[in-house]
C-alpha positions as CSV (number, residue, x, y, z in Angstrom):
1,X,-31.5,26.6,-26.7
2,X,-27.6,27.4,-26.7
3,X,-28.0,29.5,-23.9
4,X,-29.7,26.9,-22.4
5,X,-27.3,24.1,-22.4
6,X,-24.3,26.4,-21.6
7,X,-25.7,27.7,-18.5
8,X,-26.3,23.8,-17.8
9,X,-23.2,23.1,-18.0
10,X,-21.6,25.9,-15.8
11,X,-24.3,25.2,-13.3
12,X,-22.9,21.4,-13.6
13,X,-19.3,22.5,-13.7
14,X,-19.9,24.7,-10.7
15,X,-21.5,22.0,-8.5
16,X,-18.5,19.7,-9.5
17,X,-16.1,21.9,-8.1
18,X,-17.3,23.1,-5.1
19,X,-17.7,19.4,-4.2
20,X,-14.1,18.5,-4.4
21,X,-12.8,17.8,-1.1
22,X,-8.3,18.0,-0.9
23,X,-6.7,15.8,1.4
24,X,-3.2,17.0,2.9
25,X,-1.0,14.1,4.4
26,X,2.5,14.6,5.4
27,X,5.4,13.7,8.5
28,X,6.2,16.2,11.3
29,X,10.1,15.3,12.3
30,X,12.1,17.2,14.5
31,X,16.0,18.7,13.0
32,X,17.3,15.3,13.5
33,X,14.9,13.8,11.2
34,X,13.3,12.0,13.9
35,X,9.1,11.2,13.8
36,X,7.3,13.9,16.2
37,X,4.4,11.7,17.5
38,X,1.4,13.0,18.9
39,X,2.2,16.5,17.6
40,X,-0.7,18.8,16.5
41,X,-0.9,19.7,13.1
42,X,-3.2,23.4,12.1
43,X,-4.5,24.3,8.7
44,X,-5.4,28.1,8.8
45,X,-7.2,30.0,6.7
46,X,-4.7,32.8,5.0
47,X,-6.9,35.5,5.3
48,X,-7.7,35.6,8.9
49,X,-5.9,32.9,10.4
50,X,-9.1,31.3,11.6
51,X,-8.5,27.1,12.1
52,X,-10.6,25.1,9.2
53,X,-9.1,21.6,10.2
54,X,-6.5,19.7,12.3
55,X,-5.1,16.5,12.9
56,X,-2.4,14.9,15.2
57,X,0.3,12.6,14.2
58,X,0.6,8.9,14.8
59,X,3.5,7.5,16.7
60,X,5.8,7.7,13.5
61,X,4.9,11.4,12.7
62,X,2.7,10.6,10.1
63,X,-0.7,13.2,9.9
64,X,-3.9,13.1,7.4
């Protein structure tokens, strides 16, 4: 019955994990410190370099 309810709970654990979804938010501004609007922000995947998601920045640099 131990076994049981400890491979419950990894199975639960598991799920849990894999489910969270991370949100990256930041400002793209040029050496002056000035907002970059409309620029186009890349995530890339470190082992191949392969695009998973991008965004482009409002008119104050701002990107989710």
């Amino acid at each position: 019955m131990k076994k049981f309810y400890l491979s419950f709970s990894l199975a639960l654990i598991s799920s849990l994990a894999i489910g969270q979804k991370s949100i990256i938010t930041g400002q793209v501004i040029d050496t002056l410190s000035n907002p970059l609007p409309s620029a186009t922000v890349m995530l890339l995947s470190a082992k191949d370099s392969t695009l998973v998601s991008f965004a482009v920045s409002d008119v104050k640099g701002v990107f989710e």
